[in-house]
N, C-alpha and C positions, 0 to 999 in steps of 0.2 A: 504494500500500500504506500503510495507518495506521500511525502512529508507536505504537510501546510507552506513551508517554504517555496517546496519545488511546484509544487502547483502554482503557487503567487508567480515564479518568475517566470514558466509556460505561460501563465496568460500576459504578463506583460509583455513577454518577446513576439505573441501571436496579432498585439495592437500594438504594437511599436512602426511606426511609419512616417517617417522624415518628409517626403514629401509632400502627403497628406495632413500629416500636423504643421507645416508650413503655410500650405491653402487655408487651412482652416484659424489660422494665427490672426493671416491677413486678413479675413472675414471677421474674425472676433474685433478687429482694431475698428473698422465701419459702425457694428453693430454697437459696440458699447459707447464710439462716440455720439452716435445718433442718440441712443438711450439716457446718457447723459443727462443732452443739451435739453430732451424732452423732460427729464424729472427737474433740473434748473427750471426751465424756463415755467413750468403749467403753474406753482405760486407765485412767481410776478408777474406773469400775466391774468393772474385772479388779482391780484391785488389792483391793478391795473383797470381793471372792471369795476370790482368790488368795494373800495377802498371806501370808506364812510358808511358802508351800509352796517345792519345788526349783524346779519350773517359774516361777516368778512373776519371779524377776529375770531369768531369758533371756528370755520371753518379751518381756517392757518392751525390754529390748535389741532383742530383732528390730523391735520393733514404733518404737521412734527411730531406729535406724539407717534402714531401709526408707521413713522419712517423711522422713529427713534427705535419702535419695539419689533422690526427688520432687522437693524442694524443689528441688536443685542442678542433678536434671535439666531443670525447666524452665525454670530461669535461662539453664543452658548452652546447651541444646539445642534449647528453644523459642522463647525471647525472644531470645539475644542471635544467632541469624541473621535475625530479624524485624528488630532496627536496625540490625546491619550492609543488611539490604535495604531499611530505609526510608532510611538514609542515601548508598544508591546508589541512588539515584531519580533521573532525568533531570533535574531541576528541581534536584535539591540536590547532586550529587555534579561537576556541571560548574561551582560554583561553590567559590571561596578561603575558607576553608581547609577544609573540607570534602573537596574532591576530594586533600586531600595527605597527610592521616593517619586511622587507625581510631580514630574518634573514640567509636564501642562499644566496643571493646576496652577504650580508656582508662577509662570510666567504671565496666567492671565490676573490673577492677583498685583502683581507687577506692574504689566499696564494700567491697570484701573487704578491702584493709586498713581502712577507715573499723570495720569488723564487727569484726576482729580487734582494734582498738584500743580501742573498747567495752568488749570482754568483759577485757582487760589490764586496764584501768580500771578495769572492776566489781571485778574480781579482787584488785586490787591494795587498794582500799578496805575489801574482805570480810575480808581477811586481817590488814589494820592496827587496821582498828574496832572490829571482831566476832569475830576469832577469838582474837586475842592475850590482852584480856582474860579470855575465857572460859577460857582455858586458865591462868593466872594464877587466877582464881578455886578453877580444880579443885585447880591444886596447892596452891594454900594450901590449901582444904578436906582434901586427902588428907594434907597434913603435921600439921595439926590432929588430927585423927582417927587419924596413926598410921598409915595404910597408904598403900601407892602404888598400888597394883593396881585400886583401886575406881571409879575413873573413866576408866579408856583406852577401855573399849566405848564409856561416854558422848558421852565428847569424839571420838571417832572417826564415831559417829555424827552428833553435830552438824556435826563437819565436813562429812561426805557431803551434811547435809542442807542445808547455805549453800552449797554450790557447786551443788548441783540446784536449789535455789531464784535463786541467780544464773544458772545456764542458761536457766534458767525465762524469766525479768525479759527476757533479750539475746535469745531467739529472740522473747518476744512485739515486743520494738521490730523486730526486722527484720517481721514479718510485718503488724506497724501500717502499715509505708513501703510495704510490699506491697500491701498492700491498699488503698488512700488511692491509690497512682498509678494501681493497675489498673481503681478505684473511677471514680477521675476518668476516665479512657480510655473507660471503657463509657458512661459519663453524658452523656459531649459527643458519643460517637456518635449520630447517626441511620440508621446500615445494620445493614439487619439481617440481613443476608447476613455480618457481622462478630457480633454481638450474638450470633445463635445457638448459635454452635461457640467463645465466648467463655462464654458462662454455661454451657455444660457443662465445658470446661476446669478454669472456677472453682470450679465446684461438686466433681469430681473433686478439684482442689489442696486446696481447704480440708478436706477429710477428713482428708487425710494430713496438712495442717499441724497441724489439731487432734490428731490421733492424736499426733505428736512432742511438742508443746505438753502436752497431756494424760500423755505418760509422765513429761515433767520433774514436773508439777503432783503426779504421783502419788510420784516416789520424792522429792519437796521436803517432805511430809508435808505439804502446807497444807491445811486443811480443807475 
């Protein structure tokens, strides 16, 4: 009876095809651009339509939330049982240290504080740099002028708008490291028995990355 090994590497060498995972590279490059620009673009151009009415900020809400819990799903639930199963592979799990701790686990624990500490970061600099002055600016202006009441929508707004434009900034760097590993992954592949149900994957993710990405873009006011 064949070891689980030698089976694995029979069917890899039976979908192993160079010039066929080349074709299909090139099509994957098309396809996820187009996919893209459509999840970017469908919230500003709702916002574009929308913008003042009731519907317009729930809407953006369902439409980040719903991209947010993509994103997480397929961290959680797609990838990281793919390395806990690449890292119990015959070849790698019988070996030190390897075989003695969850070495996925650690890593996604890792990122999510490395994320978490980002966006503190950004935060923390938003609110020393940029906000404090501005707010200082108004009050002087409004004690100059004699009222107080003249600048809280303003300043209330601005603020809304540096933290959505700070959301903005920390999802696009997760989704750059995203994309650059999963980039690289497909690129040194040659199966294409892998390549296929990967560029549909991708194509699917990047919609909804861009839809999340594209709400922040939209309530950040950037042009």
């Amino acid at each position: 009876m064949a070891s689980p090994c030698v089976t694995d590497a029979a069917r890899a060498a039976a979908c192993r095809d160079g010039a066929a995972a080349s074709h299909l590279k090139t099509i994957s490059i098309l396809v996820i651009f187009v996919t893209s620009v459509a999840g970017m673009s469908s919230p500003v151009l709702l916002a574009g339509v929308f913008r003042g009415k009731a519907v317009y900020d729930k809407a953006l809400v369902v439409i980040k939330c719903f991209a947010a819990g993509v994103i997480l799903s397929t961290s959680l639930v797609h990838v990281l049982p793919d390395a806990y199963a690449a890292l119990a592979d015959c070849h790698v799990a019988s070996r030190h240290p390897w075989r003695d701790f969850p070495f996925a686990g650690l890593v996604t624990l890792v990122g999510a504080l490395l994320a978490l500490l980002v966006d503190l970061a950004a935060s923390s600099h938003v609110e020393h740099a940029q906000y404090a002055p501005v707010v200082a600016q108004e009050k002087e202006a409004a004690v100059e002028l004699g009222g107080g009441g003249g600048g809280e929508g303003e300043r209330g707004d601005e603020v809304v708008k540096l933290k959505q434009r700070l959301v903005s900034q920390v999802l696009e760097i997760g989704i750059i490291f995203h994309s650059v590993i999963i980039g690289v992954t497909m690129g040194m592949s040659q199966n294409v028995c892998t390549i296929r149900p990967l560029v549909t994957a991708l194509a699917f993710h990047q919609i909804f990355e861009g839809m999340g990405l594209g709400g922040c873009v939209a309530q950040a006011g950037f042009s």
